[in-house]
Each structure stands twice: as structure tokens, then as C-alpha cells.
TIFI-545965 format. One record per residue: x, y, z of N, C-alpha, C, O in turn; chain. Coordinates in steps of 0.2 Angstrom, whole numbers. Example, Ala and Ser with C-alpha at 12.3 -4.5 7.8 and 13.67 -1.06 7.14 Angstrom:
+--------+---------+-------+---------+----------+-------+--------+---------+-------+--------+---------+-------+--------+
: n.east : n.north :  n.up : ca.east : ca.north : ca.up : c.east : c.north :  c.up : o.east : o.north :  o.up : cadena :
+--------+---------+-------+---------+----------+-------+--------+---------+-------+--------+---------+-------+--------+
:     66 :     -28 :    39 :      62 :      -22 :    39 :     66 :     -16 :    39 :     71 :     -17 :    42 :      A :
:     64 :     -11 :    35 :      68 :       -5 :    36 :     64 :       0 :    39 :     67 :       6 :    40 :      A :
+--------+---------+-------+---------+----------+-------+--------+---------+-------+--------+---------+-------+--------+
//
This chain:
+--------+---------+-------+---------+----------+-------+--------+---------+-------+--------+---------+-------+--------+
: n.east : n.north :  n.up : ca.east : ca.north : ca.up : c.east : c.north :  c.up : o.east : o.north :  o.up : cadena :
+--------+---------+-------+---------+----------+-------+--------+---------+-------+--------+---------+-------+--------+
:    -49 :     -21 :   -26 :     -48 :      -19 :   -19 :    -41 :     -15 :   -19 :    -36 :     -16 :   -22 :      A :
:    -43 :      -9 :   -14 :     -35 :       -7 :   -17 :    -32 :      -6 :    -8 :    -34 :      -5 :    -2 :      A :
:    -26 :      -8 :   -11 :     -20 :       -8 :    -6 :    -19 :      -4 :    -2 :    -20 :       1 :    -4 :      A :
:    -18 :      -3 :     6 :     -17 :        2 :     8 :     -9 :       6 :     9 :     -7 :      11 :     9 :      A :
:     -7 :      -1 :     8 :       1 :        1 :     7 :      3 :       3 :     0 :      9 :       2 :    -2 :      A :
:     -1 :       6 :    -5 :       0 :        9 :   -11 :      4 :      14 :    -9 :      3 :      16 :    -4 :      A :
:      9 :      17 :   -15 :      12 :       22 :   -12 :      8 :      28 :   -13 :      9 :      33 :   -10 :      A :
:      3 :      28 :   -18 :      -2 :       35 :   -19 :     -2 :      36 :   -28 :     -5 :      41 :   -31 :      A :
:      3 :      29 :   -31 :       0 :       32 :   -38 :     -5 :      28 :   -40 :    -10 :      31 :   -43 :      A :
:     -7 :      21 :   -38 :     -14 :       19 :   -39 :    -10 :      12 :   -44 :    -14 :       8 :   -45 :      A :
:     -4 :      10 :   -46 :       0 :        6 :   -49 :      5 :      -2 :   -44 :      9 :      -6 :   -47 :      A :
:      3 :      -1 :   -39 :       7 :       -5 :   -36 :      3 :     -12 :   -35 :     -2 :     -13 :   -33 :      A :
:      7 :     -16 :   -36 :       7 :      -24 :   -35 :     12 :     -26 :   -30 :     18 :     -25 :   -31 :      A :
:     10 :     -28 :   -24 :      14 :      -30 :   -18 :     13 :     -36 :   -18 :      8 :     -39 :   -18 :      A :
:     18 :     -38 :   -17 :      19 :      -46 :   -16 :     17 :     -48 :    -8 :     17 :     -43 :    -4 :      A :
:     17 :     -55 :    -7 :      16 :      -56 :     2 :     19 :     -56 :     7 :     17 :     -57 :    13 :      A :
:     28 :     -53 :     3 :      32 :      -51 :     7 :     34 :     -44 :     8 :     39 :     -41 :    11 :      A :
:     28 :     -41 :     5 :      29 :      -34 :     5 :     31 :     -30 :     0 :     29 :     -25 :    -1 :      A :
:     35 :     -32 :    -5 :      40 :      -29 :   -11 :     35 :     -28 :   -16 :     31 :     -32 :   -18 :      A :
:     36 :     -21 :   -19 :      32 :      -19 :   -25 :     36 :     -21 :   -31 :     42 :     -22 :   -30 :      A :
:     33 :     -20 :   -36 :      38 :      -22 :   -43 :     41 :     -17 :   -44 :     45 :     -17 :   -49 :      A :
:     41 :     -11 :   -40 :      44 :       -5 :   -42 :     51 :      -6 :   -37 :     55 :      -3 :   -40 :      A :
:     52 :      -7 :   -34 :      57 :       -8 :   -28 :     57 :      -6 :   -21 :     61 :      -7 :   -16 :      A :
:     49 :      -5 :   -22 :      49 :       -1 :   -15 :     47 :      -8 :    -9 :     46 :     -14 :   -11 :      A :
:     48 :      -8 :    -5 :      45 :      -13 :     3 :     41 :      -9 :     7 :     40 :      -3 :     8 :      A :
:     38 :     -14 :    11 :      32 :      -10 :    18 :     37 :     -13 :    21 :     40 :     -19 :    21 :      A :
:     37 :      -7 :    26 :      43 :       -8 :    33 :     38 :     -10 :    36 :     40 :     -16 :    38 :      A :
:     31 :     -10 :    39 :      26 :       -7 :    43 :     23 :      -4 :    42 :     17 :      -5 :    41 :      A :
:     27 :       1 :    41 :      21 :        6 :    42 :     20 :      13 :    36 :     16 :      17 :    35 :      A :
:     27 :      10 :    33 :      27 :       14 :    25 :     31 :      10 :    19 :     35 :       6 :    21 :      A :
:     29 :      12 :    13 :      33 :       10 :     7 :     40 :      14 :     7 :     41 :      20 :     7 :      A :
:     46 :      10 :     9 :      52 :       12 :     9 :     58 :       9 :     2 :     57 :       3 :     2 :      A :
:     61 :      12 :    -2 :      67 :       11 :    -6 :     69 :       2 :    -2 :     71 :       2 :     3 :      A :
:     68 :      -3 :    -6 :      72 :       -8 :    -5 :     80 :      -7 :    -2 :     83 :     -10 :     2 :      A :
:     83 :      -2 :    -7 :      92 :       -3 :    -5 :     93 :       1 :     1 :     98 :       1 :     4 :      A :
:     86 :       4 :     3 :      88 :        8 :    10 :     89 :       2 :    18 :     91 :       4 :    23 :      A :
:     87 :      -4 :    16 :      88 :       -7 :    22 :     91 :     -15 :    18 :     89 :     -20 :    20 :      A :
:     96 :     -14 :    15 :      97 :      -20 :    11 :     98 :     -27 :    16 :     97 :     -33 :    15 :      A :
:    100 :     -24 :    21 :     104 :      -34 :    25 :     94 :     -36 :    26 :     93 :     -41 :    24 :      A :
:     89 :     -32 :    28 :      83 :      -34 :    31 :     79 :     -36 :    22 :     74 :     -39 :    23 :      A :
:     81 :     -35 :    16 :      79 :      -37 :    11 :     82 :     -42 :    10 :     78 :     -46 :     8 :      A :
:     88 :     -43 :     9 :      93 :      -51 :     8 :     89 :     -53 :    13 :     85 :     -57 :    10 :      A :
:     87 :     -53 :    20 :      84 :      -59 :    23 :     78 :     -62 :    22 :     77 :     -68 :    22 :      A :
:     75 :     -57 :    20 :      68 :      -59 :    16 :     67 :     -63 :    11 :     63 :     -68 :     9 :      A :
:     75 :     -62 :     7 :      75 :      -65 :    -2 :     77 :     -73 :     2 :     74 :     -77 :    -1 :      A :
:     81 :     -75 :     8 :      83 :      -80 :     9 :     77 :     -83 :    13 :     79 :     -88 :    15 :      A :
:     71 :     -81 :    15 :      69 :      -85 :    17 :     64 :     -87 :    11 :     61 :     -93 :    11 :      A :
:     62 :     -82 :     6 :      60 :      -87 :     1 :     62 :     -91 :    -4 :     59 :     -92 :    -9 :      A :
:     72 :     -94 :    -4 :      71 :      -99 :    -7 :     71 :    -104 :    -5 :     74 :    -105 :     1 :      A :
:     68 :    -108 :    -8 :      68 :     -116 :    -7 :     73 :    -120 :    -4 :     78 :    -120 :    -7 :      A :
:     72 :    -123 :     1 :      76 :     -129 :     4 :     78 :    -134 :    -1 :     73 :    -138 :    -4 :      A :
:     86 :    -135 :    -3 :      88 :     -139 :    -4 :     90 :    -146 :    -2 :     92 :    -150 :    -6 :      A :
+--------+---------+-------+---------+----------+-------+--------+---------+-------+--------+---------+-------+--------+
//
């Protein structure tokens, strides 16, 4: 099944938080550069670690 949020080479694996292995994120509504919105990526990364 392919992705709709693929960026258009036909290789992306997105995770359920949206992050492709390439670096890219779905804002919504497109594949954007991870470092282009870095504080809304750190939030992402902090809600999935584990409660200590």
C-alpha cells in the first residue's frame, strides 16, 4: 500500500509520528525538512520517551 504522504520517490517509511527515515516530517499537509521546525520535532521526540 503506498503512502500518500511519500515524497514522490517511491522509498519512504514513515513512522506513526510522521518522520521518515530520511529526515523528512508530515506537517499535515506536506513532507517538510525535520530541522526546519526543530522546537515541534523535540516535542514529538519528548512525547515518545518513556515515563520514568
Amino acid at each position: 500500500m503506498e503512502d500518500k504522504r511519500c515524497c514522490g520517490r517511491g522509498v519512504c517509511i514513515i513512522n506513526a509520528q510522521g518522520i521518515c527515515w530520511c529526515g523528512q516530517r508530515w506537517d499535515g499537509e506536506k513532507m517538510v525538512q525535520a530541522n526546519s521546525d526543530i522546537k515541534k520535532t523535540k516535542e514529538l521526540d519528548k512525547k515518545d520517551l518513556p515515563k520514568k
